[in-house]
Structures are given as C-alpha cells and as structure tokens.
CHARMM internal coordinates of N, CA and C (Angstrom, degrees):
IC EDIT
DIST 1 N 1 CA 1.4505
DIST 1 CA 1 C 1.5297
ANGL 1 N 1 CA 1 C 109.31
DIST 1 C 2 N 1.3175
ANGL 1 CA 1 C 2 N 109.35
DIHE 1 N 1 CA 1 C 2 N 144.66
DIST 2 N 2 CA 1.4694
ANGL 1 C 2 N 2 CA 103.50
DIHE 1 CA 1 C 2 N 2 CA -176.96
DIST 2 CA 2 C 1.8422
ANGL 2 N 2 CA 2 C 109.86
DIHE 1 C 2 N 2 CA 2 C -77.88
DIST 2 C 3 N 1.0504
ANGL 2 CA 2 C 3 N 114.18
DIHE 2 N 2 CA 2 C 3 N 161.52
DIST 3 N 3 CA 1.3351
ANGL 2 C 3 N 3 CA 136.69
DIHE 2 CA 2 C 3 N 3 CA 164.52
DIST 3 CA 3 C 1.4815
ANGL 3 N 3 CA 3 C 125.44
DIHE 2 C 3 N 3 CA 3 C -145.32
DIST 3 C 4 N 1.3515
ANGL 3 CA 3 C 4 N 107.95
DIHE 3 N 3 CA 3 C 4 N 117.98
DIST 4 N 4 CA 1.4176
ANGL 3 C 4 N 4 CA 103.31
DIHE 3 CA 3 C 4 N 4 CA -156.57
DIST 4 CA 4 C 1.5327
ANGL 4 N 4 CA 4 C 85.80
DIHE 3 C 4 N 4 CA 4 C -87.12
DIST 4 C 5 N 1.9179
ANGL 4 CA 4 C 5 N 116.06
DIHE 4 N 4 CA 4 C 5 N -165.92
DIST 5 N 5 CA 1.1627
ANGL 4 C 5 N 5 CA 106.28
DIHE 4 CA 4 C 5 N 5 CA -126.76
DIST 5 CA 5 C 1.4808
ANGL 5 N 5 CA 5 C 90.70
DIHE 4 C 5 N 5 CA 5 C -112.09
DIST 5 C 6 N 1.5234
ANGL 5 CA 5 C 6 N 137.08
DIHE 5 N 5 CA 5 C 6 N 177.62
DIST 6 N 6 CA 1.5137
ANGL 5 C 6 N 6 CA 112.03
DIHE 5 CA 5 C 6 N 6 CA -162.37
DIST 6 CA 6 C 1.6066
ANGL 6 N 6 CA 6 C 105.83
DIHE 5 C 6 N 6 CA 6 C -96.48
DIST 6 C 7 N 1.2707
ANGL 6 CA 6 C 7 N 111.20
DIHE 6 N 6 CA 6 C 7 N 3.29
DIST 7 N 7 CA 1.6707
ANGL 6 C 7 N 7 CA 126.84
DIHE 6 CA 6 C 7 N 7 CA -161.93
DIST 7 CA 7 C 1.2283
ANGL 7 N 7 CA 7 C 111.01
DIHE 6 C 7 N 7 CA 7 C -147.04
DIST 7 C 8 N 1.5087
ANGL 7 CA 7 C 8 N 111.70
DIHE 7 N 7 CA 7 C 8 N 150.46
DIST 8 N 8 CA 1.8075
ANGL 7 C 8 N 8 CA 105.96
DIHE 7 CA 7 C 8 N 8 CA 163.04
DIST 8 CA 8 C 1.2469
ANGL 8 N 8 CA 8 C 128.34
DIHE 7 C 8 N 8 CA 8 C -72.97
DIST 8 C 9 N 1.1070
ANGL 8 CA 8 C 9 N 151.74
DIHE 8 N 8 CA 8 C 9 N 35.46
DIST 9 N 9 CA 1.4857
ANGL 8 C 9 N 9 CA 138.98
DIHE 8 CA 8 C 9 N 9 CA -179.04
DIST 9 CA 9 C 1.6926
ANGL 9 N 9 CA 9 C 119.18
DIHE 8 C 9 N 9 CA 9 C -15.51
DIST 9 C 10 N 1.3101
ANGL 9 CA 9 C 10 N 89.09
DIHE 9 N 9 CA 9 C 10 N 140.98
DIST 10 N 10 CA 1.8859
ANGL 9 C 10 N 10 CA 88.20
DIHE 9 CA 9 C 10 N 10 CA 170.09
DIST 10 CA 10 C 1.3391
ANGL 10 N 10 CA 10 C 125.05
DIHE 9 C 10 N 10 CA 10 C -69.20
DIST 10 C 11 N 1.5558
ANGL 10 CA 10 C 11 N 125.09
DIHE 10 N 10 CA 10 C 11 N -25.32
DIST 11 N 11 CA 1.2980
ANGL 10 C 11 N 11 CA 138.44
DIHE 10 CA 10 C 11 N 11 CA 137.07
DIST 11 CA 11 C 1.5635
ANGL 11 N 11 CA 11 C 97.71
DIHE 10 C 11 N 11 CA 11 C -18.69
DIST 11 C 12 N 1.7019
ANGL 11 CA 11 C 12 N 125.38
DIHE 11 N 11 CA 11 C 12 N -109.30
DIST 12 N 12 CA 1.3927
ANGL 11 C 12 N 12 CA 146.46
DIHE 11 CA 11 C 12 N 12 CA -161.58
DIST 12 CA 12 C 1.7750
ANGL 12 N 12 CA 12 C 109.48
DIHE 11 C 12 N 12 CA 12 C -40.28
DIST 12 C 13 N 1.6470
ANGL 12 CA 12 C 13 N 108.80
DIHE 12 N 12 CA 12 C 13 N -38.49
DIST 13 N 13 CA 1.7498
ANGL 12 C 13 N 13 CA 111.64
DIHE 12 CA 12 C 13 N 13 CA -173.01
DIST 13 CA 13 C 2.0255
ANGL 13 N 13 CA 13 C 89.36
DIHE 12 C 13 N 13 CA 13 C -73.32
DIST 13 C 14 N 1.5352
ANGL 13 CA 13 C 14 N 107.24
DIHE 13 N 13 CA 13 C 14 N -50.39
DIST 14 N 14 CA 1.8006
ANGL 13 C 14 N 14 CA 97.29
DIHE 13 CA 13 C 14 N 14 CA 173.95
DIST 14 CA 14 C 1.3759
ANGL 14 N 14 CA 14 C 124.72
DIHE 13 C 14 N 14 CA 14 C -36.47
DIST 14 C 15 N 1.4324
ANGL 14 CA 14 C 15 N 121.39
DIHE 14 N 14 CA 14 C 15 N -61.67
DIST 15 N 15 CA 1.2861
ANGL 14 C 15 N 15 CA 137.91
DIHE 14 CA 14 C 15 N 15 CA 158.99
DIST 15 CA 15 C 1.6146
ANGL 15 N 15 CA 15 C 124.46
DIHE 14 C 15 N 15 CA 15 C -37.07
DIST 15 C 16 N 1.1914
ANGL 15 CA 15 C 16 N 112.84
DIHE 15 N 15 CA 15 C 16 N -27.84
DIST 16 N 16 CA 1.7891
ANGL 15 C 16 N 16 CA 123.03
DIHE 15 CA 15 C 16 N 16 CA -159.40
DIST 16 CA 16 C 1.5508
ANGL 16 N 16 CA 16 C 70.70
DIHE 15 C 16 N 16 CA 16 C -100.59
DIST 16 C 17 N 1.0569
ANGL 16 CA 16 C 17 N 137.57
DIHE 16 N 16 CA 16 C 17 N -64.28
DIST 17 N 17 CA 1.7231
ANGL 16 C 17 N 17 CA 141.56
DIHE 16 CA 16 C 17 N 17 CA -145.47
DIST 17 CA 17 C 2.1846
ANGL 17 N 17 CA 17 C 109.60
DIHE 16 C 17 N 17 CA 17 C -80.70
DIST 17 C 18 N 0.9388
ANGL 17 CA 17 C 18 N 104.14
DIHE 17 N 17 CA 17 C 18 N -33.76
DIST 18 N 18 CA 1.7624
ANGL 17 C 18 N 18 CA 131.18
DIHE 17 CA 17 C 18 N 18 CA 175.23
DIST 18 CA 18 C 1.8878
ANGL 18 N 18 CA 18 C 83.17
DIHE 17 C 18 N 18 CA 18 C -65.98
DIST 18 C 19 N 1.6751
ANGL 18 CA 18 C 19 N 123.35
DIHE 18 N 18 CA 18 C 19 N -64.34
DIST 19 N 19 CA 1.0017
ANGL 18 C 19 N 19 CA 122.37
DIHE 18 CA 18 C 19 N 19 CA -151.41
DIST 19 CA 19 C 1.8273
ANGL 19 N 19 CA 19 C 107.30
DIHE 18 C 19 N 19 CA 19 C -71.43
DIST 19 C 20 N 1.1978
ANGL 19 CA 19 C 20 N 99.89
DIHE 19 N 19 CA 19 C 20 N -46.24
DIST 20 N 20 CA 1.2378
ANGL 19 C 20 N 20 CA 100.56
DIHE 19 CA 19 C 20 N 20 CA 166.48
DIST 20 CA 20 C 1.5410
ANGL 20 N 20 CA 20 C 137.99
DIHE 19 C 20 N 20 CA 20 C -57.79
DIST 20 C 21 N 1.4815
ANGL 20 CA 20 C 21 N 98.43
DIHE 20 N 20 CA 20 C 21 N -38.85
DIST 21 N 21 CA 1.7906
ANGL 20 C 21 N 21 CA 99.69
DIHE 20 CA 20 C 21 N 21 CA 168.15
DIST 21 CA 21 C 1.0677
ANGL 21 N 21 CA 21 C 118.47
DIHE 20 C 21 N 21 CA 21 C -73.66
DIST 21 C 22 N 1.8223
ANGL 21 CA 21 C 22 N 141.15
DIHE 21 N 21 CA 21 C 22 N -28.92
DIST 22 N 22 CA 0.8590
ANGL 21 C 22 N 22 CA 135.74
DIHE 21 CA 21 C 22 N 22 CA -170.08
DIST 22 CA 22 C 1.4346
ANGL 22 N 22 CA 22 C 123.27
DIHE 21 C 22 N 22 CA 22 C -115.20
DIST 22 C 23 N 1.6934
ANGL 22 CA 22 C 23 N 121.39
DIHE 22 N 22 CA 22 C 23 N -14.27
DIST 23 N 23 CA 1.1258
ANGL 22 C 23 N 23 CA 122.93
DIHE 22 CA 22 C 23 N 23 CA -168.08
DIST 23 CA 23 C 1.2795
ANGL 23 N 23 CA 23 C 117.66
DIHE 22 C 23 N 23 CA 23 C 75.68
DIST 23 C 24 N 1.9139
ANGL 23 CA 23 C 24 N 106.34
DIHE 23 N 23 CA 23 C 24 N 165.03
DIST 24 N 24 CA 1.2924
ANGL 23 C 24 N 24 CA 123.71
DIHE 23 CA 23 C 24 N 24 CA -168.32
DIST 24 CA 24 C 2.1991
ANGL 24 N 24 CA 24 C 96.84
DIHE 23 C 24 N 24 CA 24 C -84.68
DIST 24 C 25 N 1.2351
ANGL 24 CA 24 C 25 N 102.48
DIHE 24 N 24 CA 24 C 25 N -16.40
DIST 25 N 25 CA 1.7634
ANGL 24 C 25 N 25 CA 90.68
DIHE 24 CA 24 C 25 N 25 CA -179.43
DIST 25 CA 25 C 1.4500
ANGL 25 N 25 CA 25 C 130.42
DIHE 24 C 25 N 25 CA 25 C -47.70
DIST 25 C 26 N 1.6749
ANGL 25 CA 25 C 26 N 88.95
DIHE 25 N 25 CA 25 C 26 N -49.79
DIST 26 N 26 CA 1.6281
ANGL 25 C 26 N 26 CA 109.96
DIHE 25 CA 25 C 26 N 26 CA -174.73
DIST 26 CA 26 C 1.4525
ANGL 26 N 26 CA 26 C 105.51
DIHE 25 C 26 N 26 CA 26 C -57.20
DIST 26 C 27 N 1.4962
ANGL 26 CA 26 C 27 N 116.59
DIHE 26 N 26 CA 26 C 27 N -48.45
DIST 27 N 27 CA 1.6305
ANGL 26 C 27 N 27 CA 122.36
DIHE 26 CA 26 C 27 N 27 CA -175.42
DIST 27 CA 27 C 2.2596
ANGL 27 N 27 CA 27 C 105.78
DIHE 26 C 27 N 27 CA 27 C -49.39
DIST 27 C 28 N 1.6727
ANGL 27 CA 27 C 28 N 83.50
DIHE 27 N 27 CA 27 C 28 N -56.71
DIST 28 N 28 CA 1.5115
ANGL 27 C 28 N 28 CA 84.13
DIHE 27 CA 27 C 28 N 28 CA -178.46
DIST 28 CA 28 C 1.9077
ANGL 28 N 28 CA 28 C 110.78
DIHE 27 C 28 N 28 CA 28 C -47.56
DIST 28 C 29 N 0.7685
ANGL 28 CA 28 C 29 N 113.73
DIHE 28 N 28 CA 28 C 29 N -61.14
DIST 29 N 29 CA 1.3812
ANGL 28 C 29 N 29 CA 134.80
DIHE 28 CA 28 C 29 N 29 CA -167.88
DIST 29 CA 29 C 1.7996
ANGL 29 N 29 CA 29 C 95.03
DIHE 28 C 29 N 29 CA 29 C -37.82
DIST 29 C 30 N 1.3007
ANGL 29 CA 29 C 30 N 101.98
DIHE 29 N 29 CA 29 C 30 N -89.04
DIST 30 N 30 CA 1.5557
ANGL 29 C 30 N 30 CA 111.43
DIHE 29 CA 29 C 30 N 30 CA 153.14
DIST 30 CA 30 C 1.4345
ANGL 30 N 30 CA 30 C 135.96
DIHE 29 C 30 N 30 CA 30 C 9.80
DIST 30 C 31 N 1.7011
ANGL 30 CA 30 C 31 N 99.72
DIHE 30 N 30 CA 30 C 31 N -63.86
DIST 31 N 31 CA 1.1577
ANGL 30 C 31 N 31 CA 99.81
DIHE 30 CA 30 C 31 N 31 CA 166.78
DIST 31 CA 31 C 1.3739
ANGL 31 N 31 CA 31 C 123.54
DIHE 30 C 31 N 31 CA 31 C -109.64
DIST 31 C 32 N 1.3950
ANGL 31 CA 31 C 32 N 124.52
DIHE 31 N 31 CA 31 C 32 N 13.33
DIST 32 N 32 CA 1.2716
ANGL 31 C 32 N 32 CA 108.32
DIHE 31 CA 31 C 32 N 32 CA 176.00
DIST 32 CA 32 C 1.8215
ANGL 32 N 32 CA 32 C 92.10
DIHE 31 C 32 N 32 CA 32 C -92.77
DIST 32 C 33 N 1.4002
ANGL 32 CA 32 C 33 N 114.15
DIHE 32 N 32 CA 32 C 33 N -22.98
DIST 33 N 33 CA 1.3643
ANGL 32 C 33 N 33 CA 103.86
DIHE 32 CA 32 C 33 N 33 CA -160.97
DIST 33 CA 33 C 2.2540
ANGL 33 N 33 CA 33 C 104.98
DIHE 32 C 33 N 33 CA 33 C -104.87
DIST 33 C 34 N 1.8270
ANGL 33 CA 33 C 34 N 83.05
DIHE 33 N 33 CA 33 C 34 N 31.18
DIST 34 N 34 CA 1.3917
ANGL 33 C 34 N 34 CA 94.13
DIHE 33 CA 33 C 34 N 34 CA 148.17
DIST 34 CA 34 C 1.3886
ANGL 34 N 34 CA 34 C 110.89
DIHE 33 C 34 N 34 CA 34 C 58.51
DIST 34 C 35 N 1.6975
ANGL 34 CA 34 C 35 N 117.83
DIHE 34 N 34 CA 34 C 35 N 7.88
DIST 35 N 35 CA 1.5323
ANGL 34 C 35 N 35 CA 129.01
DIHE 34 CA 34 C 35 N 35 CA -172.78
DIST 35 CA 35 C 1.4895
ANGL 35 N 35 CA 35 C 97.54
DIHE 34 C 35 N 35 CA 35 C 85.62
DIST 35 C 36 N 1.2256
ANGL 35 CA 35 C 36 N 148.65
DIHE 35 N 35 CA 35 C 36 N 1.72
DIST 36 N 36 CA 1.4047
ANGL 35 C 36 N 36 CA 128.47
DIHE 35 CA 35 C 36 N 36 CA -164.49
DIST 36 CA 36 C 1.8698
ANGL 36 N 36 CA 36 C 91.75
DIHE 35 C 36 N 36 CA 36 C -117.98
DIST 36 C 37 N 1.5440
ANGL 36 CA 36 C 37 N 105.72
DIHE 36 N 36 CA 36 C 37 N 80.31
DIST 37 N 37 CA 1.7440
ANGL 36 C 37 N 37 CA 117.57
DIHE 36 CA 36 C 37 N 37 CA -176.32
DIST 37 CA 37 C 1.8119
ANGL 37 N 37 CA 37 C 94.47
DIHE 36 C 37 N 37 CA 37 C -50.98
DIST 37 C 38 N 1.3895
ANGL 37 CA 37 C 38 N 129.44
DIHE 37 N 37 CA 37 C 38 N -26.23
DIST 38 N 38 CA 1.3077
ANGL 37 C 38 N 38 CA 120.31
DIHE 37 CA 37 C 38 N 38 CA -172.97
DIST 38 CA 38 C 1.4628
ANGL 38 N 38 CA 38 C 109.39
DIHE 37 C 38 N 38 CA 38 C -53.88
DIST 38 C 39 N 1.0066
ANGL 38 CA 38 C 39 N 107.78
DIHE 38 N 38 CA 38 C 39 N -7.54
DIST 39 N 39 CA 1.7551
ANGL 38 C 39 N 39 CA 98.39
DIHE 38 CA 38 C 39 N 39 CA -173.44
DIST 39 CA 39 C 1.3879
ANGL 39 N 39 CA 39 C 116.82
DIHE 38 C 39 N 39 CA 39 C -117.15
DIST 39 C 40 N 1.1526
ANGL 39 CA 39 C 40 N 109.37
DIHE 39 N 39 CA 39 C 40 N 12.19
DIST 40 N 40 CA 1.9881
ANGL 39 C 40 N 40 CA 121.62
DIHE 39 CA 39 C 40 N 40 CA 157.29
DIST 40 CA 40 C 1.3214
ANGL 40 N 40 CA 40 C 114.41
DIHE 39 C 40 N 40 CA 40 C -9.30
DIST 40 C 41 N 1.5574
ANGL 40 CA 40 C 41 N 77.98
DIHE 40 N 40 CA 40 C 41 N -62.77
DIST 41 N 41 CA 1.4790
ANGL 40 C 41 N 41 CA 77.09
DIHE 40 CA 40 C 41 N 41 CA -162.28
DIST 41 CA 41 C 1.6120
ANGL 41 N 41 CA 41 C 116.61
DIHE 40 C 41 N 41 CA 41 C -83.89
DIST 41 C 42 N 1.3132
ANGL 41 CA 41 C 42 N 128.93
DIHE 41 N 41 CA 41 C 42 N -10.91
DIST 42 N 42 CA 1.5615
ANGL 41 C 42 N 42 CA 125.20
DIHE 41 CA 41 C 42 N 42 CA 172.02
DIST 42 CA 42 C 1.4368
ANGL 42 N 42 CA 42 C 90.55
DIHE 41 C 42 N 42 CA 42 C -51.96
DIST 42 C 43 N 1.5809
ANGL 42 CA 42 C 43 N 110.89
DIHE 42 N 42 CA 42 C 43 N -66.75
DIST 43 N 43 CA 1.0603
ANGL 42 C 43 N 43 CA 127.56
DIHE 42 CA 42 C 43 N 43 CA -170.16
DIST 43 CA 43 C 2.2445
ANGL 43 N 43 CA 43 C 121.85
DIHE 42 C 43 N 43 CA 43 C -32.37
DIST 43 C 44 N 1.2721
ANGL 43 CA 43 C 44 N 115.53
DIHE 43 N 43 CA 43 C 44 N -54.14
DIST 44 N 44 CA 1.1134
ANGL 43 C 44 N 44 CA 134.16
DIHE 43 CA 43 C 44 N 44 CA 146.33
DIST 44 CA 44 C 1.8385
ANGL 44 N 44 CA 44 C 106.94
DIHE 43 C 44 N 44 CA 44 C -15.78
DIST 44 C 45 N 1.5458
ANGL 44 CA 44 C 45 N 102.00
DIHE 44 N 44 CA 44 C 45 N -69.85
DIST 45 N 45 CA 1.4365
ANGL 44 C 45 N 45 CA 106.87
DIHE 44 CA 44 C 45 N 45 CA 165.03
DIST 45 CA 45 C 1.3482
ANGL 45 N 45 CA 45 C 149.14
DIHE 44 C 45 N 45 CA 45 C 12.01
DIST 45 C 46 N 2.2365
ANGL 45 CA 45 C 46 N 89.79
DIHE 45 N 45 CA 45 C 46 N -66.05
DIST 46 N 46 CA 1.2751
ANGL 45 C 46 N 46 CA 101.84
DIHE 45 CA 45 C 46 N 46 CA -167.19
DIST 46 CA 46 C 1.6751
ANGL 46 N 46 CA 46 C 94.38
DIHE 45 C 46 N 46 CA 46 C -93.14
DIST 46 C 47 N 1.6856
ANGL 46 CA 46 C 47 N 101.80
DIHE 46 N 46 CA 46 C 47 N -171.27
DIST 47 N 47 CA 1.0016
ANGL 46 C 47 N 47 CA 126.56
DIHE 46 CA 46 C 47 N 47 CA -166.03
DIST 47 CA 47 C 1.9097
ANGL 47 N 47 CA 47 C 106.91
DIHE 46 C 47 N 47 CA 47 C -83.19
DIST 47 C 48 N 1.3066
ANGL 47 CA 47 C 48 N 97.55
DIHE 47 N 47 CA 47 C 48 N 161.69
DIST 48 N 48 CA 1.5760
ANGL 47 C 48 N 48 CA 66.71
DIHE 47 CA 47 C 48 N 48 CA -167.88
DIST 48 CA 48 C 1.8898
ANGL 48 N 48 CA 48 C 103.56
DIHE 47 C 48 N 48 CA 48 C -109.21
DIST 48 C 49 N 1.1553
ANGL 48 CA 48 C 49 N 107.40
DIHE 48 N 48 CA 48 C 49 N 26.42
DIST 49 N 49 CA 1.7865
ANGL 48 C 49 N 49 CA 110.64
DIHE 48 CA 48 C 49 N 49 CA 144.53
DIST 49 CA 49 C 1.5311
ANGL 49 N 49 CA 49 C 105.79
DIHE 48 C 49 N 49 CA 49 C -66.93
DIST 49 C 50 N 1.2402
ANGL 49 CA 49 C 50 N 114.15
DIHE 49 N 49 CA 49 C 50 N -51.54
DIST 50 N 50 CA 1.8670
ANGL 49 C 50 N 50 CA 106.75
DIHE 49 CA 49 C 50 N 50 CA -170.15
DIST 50 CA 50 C 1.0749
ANGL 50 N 50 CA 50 C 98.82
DIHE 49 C 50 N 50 CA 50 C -81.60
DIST 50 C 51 N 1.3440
ANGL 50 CA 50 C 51 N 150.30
DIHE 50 N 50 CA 50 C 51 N -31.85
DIST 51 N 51 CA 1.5244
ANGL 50 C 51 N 51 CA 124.59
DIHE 50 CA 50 C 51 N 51 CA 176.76
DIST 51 CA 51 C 1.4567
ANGL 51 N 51 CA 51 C 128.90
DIHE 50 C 51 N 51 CA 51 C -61.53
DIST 51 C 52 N 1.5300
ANGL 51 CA 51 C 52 N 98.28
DIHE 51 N 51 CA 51 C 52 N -30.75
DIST 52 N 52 CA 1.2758
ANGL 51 C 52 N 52 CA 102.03
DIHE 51 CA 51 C 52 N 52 CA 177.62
DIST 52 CA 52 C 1.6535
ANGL 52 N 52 CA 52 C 116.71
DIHE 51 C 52 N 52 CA 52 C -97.31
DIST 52 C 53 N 1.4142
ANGL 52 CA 52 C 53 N 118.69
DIHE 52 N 52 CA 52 C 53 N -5.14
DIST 53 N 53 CA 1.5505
ANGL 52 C 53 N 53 CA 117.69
DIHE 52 CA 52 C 53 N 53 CA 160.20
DIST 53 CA 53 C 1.2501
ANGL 53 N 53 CA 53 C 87.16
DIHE 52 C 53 N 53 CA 53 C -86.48
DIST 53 C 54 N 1.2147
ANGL 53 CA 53 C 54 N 145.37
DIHE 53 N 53 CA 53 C 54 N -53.61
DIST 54 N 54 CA 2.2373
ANGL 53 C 54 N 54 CA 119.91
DIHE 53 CA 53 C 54 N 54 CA -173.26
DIST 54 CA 54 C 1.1002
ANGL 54 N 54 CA 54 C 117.93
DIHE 53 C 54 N 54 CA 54 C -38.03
DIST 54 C 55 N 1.5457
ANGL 54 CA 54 C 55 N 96.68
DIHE 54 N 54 CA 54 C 55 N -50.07
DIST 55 N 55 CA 1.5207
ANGL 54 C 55 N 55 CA 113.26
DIHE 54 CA 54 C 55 N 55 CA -169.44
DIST 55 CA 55 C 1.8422
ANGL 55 N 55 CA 55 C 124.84
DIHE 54 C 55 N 55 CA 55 C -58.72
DIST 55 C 56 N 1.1972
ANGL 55 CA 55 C 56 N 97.91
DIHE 55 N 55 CA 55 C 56 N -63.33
DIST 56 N 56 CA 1.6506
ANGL 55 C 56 N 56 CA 111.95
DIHE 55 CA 55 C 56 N 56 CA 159.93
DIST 56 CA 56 C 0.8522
ANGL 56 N 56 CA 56 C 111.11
DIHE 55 C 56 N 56 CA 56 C -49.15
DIST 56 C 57 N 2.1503
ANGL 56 CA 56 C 57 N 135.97
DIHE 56 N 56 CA 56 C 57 N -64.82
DIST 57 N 57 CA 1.4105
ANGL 56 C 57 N 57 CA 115.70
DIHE 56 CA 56 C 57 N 57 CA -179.50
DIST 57 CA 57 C 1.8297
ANGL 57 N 57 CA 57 C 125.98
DIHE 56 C 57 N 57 CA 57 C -26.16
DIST 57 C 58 N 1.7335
ANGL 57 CA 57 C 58 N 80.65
DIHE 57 N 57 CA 57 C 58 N -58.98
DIST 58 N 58 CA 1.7042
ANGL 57 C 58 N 58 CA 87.54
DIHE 57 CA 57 C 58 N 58 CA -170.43
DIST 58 CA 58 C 1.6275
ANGL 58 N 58 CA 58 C 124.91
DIHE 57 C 58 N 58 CA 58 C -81.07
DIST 58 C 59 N 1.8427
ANGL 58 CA 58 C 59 N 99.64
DIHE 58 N 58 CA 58 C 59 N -3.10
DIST 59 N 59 CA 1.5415
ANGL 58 C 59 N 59 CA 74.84
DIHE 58 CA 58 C 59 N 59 CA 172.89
DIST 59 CA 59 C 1.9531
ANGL 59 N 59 CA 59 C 97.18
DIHE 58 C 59 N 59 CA 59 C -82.68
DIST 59 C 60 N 1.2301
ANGL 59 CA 59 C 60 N 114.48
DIHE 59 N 59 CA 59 C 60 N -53.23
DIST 60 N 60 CA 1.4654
ANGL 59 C 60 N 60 CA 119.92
DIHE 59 CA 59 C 60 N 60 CA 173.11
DIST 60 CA 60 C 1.6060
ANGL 60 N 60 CA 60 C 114.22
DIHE 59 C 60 N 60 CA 60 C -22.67
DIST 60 C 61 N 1.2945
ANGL 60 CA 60 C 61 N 131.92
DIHE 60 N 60 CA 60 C 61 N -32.37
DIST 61 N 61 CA 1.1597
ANGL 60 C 61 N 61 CA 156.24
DIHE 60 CA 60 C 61 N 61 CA -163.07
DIST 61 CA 61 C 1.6375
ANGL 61 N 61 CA 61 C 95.46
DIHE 60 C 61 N 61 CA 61 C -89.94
DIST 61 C 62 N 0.8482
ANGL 61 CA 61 C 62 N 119.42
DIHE 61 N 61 CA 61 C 62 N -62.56
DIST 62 N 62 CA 1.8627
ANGL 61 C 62 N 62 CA 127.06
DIHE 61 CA 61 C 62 N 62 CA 175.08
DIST 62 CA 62 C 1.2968
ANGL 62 N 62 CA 62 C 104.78
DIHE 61 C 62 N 62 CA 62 C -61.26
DIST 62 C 63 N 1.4464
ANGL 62 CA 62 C 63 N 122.35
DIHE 62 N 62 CA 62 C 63 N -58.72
DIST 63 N 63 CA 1.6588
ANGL 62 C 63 N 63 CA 109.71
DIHE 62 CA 62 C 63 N 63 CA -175.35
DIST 63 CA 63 C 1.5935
ANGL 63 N 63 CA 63 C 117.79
DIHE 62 C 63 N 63 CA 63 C -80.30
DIST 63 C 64 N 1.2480
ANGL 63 CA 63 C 64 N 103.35
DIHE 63 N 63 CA 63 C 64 N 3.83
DIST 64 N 64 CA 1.9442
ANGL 63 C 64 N 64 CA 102.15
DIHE 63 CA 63 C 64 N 64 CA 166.37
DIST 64 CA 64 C 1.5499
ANGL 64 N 64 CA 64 C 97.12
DIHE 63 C 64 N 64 CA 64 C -92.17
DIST 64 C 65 N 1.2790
ANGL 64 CA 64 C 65 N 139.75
DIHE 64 N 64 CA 64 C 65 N -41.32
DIST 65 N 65 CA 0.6806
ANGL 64 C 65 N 65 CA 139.79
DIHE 64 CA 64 C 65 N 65 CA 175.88
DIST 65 CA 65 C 1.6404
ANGL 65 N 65 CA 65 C 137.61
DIHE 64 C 65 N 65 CA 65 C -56.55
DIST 65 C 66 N 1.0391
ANGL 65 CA 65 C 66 N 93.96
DIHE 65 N 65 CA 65 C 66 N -28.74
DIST 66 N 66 CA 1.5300
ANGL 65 C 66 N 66 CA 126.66
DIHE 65 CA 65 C 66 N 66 CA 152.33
DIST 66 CA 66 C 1.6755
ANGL 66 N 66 CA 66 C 147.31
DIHE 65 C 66 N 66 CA 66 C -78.19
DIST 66 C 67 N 1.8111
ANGL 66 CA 66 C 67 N 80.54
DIHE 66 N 66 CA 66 C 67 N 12.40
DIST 67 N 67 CA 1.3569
ANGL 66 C 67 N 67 CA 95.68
DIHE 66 CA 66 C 67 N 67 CA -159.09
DIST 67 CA 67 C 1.5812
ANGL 67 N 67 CA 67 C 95.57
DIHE 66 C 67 N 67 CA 67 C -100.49
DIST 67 C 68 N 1.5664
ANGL 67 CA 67 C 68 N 131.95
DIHE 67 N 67 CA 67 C 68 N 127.11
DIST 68 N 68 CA 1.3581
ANGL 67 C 68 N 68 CA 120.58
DIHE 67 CA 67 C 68 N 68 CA -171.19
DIST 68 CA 68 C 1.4812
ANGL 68 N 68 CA 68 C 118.99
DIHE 67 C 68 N 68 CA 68 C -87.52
END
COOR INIT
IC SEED 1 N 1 CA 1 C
IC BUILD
C-alpha cells in the first residue's frame, strides 16, 4: 500500500513542481520511446488505446519496480 512520505524533501517539492509545469504526456512519451524523444512522432502514429496501455504499463512498471 502506498504511503506517502512523512516530510517534504527538495527531491519530492522538485518532482511535485517538474509535474506540474510539464504534465503526465511528456513522461508517457519518454518512456514508451525508451528516452529516444526523436521518435514522437512514429509514436503520435498509434492509436490512442495503445498509447495509453504502453504508457500506463510502463509507468506502473517503474513504480513496482521501485518499490523497496
């Protein structure tokens, strides 16, 4: 179960503030296109049932993974 964290860290306020200026798109994008942003636009492409099941897998996929 999650538990968020008992304090603000400057780490977590960076993250809260990054999230807000830029949105959750850029993150998706990011990781489906593996860090290589050159491919947006293939990416753009698909349909947007599969972008957004890629997208969710892998962010969900990073924060289980991240789980200590």
């Amino acid at each position: 179960m999650y538990q968020p964290p008992a304090e603000e860290t400057q780490g977590l306020y960076e993250r809260k503030a990054f999230n807000e200026h830029y949105g959750g798109y850029p993150e998706m994008y990011y990781l489906i296109t593996n860090g290589d942003l050159s491919k947006y636009k293939e990416v753009d492409k698909w349909k947007t049932d599969d972008f957004f099941f890629w997208a969710e897998y892998l962010l969900r996929k990073r924060l289980v993974e991240n789980i200590k």
